[in-house]
C-alpha atoms as a printed R data frame, in Angstrom:
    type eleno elety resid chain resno      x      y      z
1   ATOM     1    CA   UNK     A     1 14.959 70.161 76.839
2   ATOM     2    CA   UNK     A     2 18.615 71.487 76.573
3   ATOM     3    CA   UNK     A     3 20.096 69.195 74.187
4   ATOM     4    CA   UNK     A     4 24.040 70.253 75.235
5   ATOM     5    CA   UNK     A     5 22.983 68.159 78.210
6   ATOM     6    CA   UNK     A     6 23.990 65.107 76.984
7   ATOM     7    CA   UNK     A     7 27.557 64.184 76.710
8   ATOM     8    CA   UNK     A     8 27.293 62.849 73.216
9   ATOM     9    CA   UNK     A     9 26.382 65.705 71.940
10  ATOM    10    CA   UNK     A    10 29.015 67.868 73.638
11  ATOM    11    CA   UNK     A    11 31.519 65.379 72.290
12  ATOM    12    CA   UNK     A    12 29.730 65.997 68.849
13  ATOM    13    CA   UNK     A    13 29.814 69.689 69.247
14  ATOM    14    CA   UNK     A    14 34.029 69.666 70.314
15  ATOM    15    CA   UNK     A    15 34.831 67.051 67.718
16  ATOM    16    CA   UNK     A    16 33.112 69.699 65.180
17  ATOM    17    CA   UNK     A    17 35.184 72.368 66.163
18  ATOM    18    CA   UNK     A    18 38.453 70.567 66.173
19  ATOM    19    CA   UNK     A    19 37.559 69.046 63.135
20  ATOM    20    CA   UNK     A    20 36.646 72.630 61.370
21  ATOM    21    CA   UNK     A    21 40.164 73.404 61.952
22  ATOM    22    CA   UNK     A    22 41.665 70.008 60.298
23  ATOM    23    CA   UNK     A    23 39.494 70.415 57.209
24  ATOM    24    CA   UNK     A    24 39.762 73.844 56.947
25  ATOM    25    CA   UNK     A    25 43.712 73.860 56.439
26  ATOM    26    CA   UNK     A    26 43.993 70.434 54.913
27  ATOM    27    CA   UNK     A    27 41.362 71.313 52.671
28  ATOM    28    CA   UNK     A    28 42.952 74.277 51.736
29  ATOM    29    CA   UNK     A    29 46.212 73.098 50.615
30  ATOM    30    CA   UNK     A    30 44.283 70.009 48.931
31  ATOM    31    CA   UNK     A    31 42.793 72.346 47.051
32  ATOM    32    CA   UNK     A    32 45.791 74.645 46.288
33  ATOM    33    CA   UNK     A    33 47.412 71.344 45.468
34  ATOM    34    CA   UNK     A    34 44.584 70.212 42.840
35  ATOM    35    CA   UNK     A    35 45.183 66.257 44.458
36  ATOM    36    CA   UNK     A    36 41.309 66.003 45.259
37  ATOM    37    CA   UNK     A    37 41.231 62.497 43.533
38  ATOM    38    CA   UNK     A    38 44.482 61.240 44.957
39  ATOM    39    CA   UNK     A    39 43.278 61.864 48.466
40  ATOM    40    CA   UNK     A    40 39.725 59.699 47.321
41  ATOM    41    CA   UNK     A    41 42.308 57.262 46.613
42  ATOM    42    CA   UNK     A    42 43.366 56.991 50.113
43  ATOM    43    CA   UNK     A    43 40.062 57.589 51.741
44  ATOM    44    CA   UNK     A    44 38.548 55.105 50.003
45  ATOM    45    CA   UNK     A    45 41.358 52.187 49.868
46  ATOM    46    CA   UNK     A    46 41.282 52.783 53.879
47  ATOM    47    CA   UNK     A    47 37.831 51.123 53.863
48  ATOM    48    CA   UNK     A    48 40.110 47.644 52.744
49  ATOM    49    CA   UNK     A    49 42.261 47.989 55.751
50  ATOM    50    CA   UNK     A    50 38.883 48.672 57.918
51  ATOM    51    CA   UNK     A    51 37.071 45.977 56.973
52  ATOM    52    CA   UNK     A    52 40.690 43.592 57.095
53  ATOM    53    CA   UNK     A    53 41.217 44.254 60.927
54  ATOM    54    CA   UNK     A    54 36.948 43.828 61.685
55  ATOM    55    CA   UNK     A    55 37.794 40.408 60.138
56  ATOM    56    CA   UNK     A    56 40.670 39.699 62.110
57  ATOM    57    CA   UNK     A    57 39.053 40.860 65.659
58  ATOM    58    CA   UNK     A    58 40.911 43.941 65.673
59  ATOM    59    CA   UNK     A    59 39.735 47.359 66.053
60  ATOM    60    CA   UNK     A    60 38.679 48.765 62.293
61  ATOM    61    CA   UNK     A    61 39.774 52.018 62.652
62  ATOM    62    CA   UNK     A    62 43.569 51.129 63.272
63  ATOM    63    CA   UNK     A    63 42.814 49.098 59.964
64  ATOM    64    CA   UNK     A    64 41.719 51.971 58.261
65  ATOM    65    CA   UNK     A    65 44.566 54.500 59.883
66  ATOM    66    CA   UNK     A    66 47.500 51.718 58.827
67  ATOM    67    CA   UNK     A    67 46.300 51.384 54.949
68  ATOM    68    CA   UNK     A    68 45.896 55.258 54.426
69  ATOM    69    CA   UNK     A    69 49.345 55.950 56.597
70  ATOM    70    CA   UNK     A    70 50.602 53.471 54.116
71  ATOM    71    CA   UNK     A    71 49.040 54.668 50.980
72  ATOM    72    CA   UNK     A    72 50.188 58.292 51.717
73  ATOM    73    CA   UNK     A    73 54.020 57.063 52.572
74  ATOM    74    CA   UNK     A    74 53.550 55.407 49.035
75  ATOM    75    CA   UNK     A    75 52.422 58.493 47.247
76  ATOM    76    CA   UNK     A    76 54.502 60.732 49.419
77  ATOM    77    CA   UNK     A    77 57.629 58.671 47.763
78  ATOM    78    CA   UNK     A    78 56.281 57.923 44.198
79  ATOM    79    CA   UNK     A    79 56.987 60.123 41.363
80  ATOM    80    CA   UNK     A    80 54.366 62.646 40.863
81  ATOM    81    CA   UNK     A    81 54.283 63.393 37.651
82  ATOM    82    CA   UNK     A    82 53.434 59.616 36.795
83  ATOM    83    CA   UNK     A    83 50.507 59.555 39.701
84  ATOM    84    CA   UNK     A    84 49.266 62.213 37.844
85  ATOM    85    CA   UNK     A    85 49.364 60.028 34.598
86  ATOM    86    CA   UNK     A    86 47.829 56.737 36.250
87  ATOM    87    CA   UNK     A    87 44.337 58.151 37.860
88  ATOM    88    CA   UNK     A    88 42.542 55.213 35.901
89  ATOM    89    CA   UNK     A    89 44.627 53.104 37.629
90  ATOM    90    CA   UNK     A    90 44.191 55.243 41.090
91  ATOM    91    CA   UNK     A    91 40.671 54.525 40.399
92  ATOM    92    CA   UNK     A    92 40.806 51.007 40.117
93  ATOM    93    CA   UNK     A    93 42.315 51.390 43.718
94  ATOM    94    CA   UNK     A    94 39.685 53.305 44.728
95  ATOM    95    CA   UNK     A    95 37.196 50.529 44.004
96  ATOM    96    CA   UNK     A    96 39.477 47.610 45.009
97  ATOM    97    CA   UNK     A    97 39.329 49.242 48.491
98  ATOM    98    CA   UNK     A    98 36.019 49.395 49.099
99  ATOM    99    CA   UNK     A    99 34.846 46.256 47.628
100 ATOM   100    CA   UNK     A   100 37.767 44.218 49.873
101 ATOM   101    CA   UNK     A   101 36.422 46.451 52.750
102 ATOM   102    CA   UNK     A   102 33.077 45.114 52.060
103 ATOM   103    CA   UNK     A   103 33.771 41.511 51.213
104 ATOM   104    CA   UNK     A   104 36.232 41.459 55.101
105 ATOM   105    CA   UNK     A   105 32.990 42.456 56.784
106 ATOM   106    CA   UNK     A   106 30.725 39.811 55.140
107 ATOM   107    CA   UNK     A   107 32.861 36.799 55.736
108 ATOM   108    CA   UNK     A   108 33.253 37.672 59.086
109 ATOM   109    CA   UNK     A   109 31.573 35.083 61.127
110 ATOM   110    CA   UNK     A   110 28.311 36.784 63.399
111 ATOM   111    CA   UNK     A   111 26.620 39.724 63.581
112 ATOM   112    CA   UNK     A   112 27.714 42.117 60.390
113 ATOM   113    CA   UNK     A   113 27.898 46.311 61.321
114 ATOM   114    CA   UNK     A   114 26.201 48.645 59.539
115 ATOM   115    CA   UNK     A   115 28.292 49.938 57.017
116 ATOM   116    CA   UNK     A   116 25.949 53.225 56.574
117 ATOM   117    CA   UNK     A   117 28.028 54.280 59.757
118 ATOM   118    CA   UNK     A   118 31.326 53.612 58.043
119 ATOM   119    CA   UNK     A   119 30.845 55.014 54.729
120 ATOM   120    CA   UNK     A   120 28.855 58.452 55.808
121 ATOM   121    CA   UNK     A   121 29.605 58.476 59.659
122 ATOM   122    CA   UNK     A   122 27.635 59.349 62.929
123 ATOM   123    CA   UNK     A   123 29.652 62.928 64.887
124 ATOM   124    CA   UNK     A   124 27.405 60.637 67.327
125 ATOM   125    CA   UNK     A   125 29.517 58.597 67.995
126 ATOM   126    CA   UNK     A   126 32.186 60.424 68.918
127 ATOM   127    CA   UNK     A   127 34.670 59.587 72.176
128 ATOM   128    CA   UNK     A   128 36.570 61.327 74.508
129 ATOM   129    CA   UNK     A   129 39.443 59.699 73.090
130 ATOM   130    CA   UNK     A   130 38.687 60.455 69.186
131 ATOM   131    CA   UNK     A   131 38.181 64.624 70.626
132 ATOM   132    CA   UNK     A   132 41.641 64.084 72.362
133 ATOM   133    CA   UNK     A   133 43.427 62.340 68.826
134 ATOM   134    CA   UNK     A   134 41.547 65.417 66.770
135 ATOM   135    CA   UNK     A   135 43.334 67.995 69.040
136 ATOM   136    CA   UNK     A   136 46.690 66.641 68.911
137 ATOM   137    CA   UNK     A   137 47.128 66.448 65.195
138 ATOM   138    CA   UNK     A   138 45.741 69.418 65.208
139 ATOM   139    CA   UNK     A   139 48.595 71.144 67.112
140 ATOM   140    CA   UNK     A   140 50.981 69.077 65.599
141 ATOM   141    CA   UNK     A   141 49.561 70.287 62.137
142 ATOM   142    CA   UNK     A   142 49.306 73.812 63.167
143 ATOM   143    CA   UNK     A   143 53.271 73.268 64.845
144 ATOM   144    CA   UNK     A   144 54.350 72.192 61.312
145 ATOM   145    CA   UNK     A   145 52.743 75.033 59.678
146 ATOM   146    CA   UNK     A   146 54.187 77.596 61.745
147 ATOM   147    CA   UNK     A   147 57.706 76.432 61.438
148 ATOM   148    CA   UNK     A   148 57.453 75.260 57.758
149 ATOM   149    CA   UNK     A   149 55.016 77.491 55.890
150 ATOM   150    CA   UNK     A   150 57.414 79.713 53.465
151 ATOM   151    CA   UNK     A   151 59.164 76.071 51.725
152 ATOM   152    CA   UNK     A   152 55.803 74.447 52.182
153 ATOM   153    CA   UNK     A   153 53.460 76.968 50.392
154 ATOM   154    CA   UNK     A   154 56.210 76.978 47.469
155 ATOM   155    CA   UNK     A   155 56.269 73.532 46.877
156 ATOM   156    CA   UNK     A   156 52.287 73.545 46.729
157 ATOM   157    CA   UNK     A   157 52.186 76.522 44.463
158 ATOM   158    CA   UNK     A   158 55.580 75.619 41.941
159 ATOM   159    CA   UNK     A   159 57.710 72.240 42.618
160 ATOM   160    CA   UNK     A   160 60.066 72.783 39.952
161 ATOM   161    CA   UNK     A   161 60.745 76.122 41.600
162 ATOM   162    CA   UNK     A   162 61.267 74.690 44.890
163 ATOM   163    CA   UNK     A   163 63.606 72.402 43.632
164 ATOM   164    CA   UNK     A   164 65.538 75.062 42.184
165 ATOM   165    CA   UNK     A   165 65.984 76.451 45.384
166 ATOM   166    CA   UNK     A   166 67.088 74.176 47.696
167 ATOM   167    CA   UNK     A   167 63.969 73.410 49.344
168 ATOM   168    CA   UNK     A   168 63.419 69.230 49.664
169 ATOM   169    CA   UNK     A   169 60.330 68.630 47.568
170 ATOM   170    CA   UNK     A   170 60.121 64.756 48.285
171 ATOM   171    CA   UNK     A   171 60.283 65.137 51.935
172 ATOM   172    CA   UNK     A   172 57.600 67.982 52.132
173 ATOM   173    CA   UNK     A   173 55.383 65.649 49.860
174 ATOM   174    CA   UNK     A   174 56.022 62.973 52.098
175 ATOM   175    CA   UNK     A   175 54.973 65.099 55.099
176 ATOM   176    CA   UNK     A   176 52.403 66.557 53.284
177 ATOM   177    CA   UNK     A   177 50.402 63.128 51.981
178 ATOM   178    CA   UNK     A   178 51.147 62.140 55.680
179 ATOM   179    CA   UNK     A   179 49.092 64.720 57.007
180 ATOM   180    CA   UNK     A   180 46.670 64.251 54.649
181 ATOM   181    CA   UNK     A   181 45.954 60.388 55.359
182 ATOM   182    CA   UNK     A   182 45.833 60.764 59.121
183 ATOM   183    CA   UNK     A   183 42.820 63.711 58.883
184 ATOM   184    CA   UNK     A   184 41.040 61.325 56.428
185 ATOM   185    CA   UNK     A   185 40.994 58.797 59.301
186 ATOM   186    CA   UNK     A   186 40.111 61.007 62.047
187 ATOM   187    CA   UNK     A   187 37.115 61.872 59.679
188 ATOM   188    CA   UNK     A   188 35.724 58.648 59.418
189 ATOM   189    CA   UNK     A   189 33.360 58.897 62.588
190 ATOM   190    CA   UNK     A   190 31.931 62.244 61.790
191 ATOM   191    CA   UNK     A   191 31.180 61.958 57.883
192 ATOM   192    CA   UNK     A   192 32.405 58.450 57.094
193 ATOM   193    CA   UNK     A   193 34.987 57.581 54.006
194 ATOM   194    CA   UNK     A   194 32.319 58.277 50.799
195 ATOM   195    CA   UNK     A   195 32.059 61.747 51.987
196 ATOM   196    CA   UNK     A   196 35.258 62.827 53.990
197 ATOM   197    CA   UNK     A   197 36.511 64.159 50.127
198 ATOM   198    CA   UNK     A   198 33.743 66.503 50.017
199 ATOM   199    CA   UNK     A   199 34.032 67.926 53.167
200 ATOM   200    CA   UNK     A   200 37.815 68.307 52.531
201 ATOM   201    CA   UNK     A   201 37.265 70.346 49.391
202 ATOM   202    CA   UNK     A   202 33.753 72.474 50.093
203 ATOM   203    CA   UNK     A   203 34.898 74.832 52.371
204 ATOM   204    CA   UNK     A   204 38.260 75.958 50.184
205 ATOM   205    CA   UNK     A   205 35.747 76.095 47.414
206 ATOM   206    CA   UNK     A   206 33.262 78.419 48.781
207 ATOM   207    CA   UNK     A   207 36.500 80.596 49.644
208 ATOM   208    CA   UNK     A   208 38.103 80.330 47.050
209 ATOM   209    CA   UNK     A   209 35.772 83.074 44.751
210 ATOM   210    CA   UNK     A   210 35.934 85.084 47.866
211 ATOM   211    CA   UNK     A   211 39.764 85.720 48.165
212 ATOM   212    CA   UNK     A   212 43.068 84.506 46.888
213 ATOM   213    CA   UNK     A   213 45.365 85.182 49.738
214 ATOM   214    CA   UNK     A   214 45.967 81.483 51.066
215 ATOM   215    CA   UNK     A   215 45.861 82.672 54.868
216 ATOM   216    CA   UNK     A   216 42.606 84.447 54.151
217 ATOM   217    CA   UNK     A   217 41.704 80.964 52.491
218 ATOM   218    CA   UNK     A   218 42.480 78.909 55.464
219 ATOM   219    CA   UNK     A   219 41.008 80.725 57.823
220 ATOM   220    CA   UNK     A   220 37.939 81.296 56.417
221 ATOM   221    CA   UNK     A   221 38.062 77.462 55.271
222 ATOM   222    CA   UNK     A   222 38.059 77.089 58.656
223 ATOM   223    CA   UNK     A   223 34.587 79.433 59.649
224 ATOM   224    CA   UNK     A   224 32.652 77.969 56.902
225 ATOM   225    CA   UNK     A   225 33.830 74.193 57.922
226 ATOM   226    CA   UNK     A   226 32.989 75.351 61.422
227 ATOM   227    CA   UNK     A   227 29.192 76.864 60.221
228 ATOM   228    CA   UNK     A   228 28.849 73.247 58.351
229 ATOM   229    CA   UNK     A   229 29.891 71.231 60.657
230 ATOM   230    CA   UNK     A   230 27.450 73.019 63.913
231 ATOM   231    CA   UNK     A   231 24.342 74.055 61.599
232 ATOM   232    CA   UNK     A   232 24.473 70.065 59.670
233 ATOM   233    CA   UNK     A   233 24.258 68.976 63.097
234 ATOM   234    CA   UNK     A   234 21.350 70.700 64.631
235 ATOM   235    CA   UNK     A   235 19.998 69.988 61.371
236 ATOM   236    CA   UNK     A   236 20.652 66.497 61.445
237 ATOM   237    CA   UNK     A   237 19.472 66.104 64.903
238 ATOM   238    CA   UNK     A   238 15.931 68.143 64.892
239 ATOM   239    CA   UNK     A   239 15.315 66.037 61.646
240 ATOM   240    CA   UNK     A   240 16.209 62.638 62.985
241 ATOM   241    CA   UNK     A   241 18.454 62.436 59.811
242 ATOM   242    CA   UNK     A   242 21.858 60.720 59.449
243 ATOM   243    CA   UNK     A   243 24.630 63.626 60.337
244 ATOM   244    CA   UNK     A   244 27.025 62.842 58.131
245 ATOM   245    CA   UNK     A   245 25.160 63.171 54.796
246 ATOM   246    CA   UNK     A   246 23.240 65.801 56.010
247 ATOM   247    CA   UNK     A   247 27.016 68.023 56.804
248 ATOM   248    CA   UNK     A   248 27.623 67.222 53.379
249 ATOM   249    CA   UNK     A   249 23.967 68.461 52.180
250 ATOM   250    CA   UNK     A   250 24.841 71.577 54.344
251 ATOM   251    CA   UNK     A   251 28.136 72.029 53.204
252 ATOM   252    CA   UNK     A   252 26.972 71.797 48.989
253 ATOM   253    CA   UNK     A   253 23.535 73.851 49.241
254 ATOM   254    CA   UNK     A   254 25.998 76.696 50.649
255 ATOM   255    CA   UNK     A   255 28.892 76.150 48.250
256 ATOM   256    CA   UNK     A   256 25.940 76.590 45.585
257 ATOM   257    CA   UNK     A   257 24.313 79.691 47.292
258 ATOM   258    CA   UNK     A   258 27.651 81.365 47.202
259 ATOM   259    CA   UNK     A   259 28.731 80.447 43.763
260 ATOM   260    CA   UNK     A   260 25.248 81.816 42.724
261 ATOM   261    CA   UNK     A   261 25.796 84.753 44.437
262 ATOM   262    CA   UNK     A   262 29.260 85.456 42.830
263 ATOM   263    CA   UNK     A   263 27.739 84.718 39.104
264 ATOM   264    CA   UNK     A   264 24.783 87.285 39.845
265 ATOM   265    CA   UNK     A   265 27.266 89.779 41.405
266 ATOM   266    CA   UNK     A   266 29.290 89.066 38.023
267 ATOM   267    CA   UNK     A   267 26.330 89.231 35.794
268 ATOM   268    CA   UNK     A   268 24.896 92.585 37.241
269 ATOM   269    CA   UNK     A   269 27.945 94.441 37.481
């Protein structure tokens, strides 16, 4: 039976693809950025606002998108060089978010969701309307890109030389954490808020021993995100296994096959 059939999995396959391209470039720049555990921050305190708005009869994603919006406006503005200094206290948030998230969702009177499809996501359950939110931040992100790149790629790589010359490091931070927190969000259905971090930062990391050129980075960021995202799924769905953990599974057995590769390469020559 042709599986592409069904329009759940056609939404599944489309969300894929438009999500490749999110993680591929955010990841990137995460990655060129080194703010992995900042954006777990986010991802994670989003699961507070989520589980805040299921309590309240409201939908839980708009919970989720209004606390990381929030938390990335807050680190957008803060001070970096003390976020830097505080990730015990970033981790503290980190926790605090999830177990409010959780603790919402309990005390909410009736029939409790399953979190499993919160924390590590279903590409299931994908709708029209999350496919149509994907593509527009995606041409808003690519939009920004184009026009911004040159200040944008210098305040990533040097901020004290960016400052020097002109360019406005606190609103490109700003932007930047912006851009950030809405892809974590958009995320959530496909590989849920545990494991949205990992598939930020596996693709830029099987790159990265491959090539140093950040638009070679990006796009091939956005191949391998692309081969993670279709092969976890067929995987995923000819084993009757959760998707989301099993994109991840996909995503780290490749990151390891390549880094392997690159050692033996290193070793032999």
């Amino acid at each position: 039976m042709n599986i592409l059939q069904y329009e759940f999995v056609q939404n599944a396959l489309i969300a894929g693809i438009l999500l490749s391209i999110t993680a591929g470039v955010i990841g990137s720049l995460i990655v060129i950025k080194r703010d992995a555990f900042l954006i777990g921050g986010i991802s994670h305190a989003s699961f507070g606002g989520l589980g805040l708005f299921y309590f309240l009869g409201l939908n839980p994603i708009l919970g989720a998108f209004t606390v990381a919006l929030a938390s990335g406006t807050v680190i957008g503005l803060s001070n970096e060089k003390q976020l830097q200094t505080h990730n015990a206290l970033i981790a503290v948030l980190w926790a605090f978010g999830m177990a409010l998230g959780i603790i919402f969702i309990t005390i909410t009177p009736g029939y409790a969701p399953n979190l499993l499809t919160y924390l590590f996501g279903d590409i299931l359950t994908v709708t029209r309307g999350d496919i149509l939110n994907i593509a527009i931040y995606n041409i808003f992100l690519l939009i920004f890109l184009f026009l911004f790149y040159k200040p944008l790629i210098v305040y990533l790589f040097d901020k004290e030389f960016a400052s020097l010359h002109g360019i406005k490091v606190k609103l490109y931070r700003l932007f930047f954490y912006l851009f950030i927190s809405i892809a974590v969000v958009l995320m959530i259905r496909s590989v849920g808020i545990i494991l949205v971090l990992a598939l930020l930062t596996i693709p830029p990391l099987i790159v990265l021993p491959l090539s140093k050129r950040l638009p070679m980075i990006v796009l091939m960021s956005v191949l391998i995100s692309l081969i993670i995202f279709i092969g976890g799924f067929f995987i995923a769905y000819y084993t009757n296994l959760p998707t989301g953990p099993i994109i991840i599974v996909t995503g780290t057995v490749l990151l390891l096959l390549v880094r392997l590769a690159c050692l033996l390469k290193k070793k032999n020559s």
